[in-house]
C-alpha positions as CSV (number, residue, x, y, z in Angstrom):
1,X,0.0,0.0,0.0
2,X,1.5,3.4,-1.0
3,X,1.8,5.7,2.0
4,X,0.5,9.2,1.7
5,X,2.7,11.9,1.6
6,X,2.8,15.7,3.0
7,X,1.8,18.0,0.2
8,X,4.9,19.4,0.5
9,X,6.9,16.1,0.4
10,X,5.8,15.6,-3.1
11,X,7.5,17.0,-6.4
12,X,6.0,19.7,-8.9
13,X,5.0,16.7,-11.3
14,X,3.2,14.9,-8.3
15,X,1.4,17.9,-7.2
16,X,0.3,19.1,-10.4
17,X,-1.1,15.7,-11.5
18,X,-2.8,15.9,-7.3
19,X,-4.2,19.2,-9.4
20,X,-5.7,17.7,-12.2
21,X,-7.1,14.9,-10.2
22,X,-8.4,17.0,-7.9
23,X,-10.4,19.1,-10.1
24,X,-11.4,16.7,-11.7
25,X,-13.5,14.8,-8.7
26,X,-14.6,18.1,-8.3
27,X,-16.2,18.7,-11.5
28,X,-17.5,14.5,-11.4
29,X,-19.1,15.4,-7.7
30,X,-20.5,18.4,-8.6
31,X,-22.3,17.3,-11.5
32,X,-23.6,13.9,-9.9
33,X,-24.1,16.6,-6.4
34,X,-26.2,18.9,-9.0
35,X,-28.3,15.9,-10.4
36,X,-29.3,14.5,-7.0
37,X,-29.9,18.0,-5.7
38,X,-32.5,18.5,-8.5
39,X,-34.0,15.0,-7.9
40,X,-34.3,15.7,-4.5
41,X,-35.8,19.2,-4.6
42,X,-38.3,17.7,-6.8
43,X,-39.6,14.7,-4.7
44,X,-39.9,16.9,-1.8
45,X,-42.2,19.3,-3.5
46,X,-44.1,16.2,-5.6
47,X,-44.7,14.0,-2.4
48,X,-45.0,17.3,0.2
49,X,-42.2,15.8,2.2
50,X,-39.9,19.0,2.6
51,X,-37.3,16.8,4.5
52,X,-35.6,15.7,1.4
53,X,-34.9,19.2,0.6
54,X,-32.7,20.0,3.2
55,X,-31.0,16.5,2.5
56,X,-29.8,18.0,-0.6
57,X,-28.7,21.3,1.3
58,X,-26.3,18.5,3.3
59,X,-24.7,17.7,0.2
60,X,-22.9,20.8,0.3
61,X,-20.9,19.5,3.7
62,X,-19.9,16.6,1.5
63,X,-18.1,18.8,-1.1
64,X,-16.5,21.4,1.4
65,X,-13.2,18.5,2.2
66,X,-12.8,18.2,-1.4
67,X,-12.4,22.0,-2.5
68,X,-10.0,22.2,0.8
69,X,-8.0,19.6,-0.6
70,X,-7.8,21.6,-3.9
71,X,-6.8,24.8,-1.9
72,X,-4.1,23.6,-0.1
73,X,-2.6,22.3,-3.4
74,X,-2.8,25.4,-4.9
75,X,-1.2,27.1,-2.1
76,X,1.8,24.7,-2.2
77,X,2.1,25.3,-6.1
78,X,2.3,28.9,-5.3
79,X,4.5,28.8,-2.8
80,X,6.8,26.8,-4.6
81,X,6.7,29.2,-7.4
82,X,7.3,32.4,-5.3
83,X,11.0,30.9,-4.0
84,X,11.9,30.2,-7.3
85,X,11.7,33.8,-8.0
């Protein structure tokens, strides 16, 4: 099993493909998050069960350690780049 390394244990080439991979569960779990959002919003208005709609409000919580990930990659990048210069 590979272990996991500090962000800023990894190279430039390891980070930037963590970048790409990052945004790009991002853009998958937004788009399955925006489906079952919609699907959600609309079962609690069709069966009058307003629960479901704050369900889908929860999904948000879900998506907030991804986009933190993707932050603190970006930092690294930068911060890699400003002591080059």
């Amino acid at each position: 099993m590979a272990e996991n390394k500090v962000l800023s244990q990894l190279t430039n080439e390891e980070l930037n493909k963590k970048k790409k991979q990052s945004i790009g569960v991002m853009i998958s779990f937004g788009i399955v998050m925006f489906i079952a959002i919609v699907v959600l919003v609309y079962l609690s208005f069709k069966t009058k069960k307003y629960a479901l709609s704050g369900i889908a409000a929860s999904l948000f919580c879900v998506f907030i350690p991804i986009y933190v990930n993707n932050i603190q990659i970006n930092q690294e990048l930068k911060s890699r780049q400003s002591k080059k210069d």
